[in-house]
C-alpha positions in Angstrom: 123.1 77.7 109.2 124.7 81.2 107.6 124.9 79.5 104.6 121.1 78.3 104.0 119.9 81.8 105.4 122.1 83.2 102.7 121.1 80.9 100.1 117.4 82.2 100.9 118.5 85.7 100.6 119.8 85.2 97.8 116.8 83.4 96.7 114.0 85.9 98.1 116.5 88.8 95.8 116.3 86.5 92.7 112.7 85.1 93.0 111.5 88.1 90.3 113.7 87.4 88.2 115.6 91.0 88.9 117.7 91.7 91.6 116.8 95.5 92.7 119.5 98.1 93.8 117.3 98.1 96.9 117.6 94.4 97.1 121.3 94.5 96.4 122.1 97.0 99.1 120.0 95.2 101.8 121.9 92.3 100.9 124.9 94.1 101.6 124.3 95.5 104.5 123.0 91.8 106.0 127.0 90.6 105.0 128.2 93.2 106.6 126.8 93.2 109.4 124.2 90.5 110.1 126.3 88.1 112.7 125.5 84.7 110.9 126.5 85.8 107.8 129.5 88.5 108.5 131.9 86.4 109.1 131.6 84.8 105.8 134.4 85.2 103.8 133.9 86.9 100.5 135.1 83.5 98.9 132.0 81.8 100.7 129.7 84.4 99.6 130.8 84.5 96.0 130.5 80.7 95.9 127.2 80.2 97.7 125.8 82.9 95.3 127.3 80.8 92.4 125.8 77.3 94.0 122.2 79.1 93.7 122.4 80.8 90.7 123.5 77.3 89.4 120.6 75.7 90.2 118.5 77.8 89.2 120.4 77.6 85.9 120.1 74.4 86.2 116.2 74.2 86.3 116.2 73.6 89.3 112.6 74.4 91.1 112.8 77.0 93.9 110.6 74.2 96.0 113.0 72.0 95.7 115.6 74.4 96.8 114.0 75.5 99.6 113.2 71.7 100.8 117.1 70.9 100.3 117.4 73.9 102.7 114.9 73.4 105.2 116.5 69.7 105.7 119.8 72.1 107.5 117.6 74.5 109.9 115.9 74.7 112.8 112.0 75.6 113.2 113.7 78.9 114.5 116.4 79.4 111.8 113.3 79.0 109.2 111.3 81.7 111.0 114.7 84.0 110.8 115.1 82.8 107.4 111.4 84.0 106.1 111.1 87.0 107.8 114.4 88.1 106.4 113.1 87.0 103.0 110.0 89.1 103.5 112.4 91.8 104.3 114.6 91.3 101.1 111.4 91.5 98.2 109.7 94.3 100.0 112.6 96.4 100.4 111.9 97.8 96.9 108.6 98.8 98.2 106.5 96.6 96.2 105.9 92.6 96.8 105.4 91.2 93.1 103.7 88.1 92.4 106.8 86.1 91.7 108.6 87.3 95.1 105.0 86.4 96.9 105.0 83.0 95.1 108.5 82.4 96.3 107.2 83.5 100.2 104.5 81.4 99.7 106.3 78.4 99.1 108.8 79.2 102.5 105.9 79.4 104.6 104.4 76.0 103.1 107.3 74.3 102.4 108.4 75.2 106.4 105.3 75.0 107.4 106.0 78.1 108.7 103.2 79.3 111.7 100.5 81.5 110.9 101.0 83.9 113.5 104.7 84.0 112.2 103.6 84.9 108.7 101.1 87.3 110.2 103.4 89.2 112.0 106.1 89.5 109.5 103.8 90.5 106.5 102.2 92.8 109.0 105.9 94.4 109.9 106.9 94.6 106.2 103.1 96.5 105.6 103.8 98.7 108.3 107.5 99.5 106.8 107.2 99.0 103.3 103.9 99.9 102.7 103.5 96.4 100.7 100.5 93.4 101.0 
């Protein structure tokens, strides 16, 4: 499971095609600290960072990515995993199109709950100031 939620960090960061200092730093702070992915070592980090950036060198659609990870979590690791993507693209204070696509396709993809989505984009609104 730490490695798909950080594959979908890493995604949600990427999904604009820029990964923001803001970005960057939250990412940081979430291997630091974050308990599923801390204990990662910076070996697995480096090379889970290099298996996404890969495929998306690759050509790979992020649709297909995100399938490939929902296939490894839980209903409740998916709802972790999308309101910590949420978190990622609106830590910049802004929520561009290509970050919202990328959200969009978790919560379809996942089938994520509407009162999930609700209350996440809600939460990051309240935060970040961002629809």
């Amino acid at each position: 499971m730490s490695k798909e939620i950080l594959q979908v960090l890493l995604l949600a960061a990427a999904s604009d095609g820029i990964i923001d200092p803001e970005e960057q730093q939250l990412l940081e702070n979430y291997r630091k600290h974050y308990p599923p992915i801390r204990d990662l070592s910076e070996e697995e980090f480096n090379s889970e960072a290099v298996a996404v950036f890969n495929r998306i060198s690759a050509g790979m659609k992020p649709e297909h990515i995100v399938e490939i990870l929902g296939e490894e979590l839980s209903d409740e690791n998916k709802n972790t995993a999308y309101a910590l993507a949420v978190e990622v693209c609106a830590s910049n204070f802004q929520i561009v199109p290509p970050e919202n696509d990328f959200l969009t396709c978790l919560e379809t993809q996942w089938k994520i709950k509407k009162k999930i989505i609700e209350a996440v984009r809600l939460s990051s609104q309240l935060r970040y100031s961002v629809n």
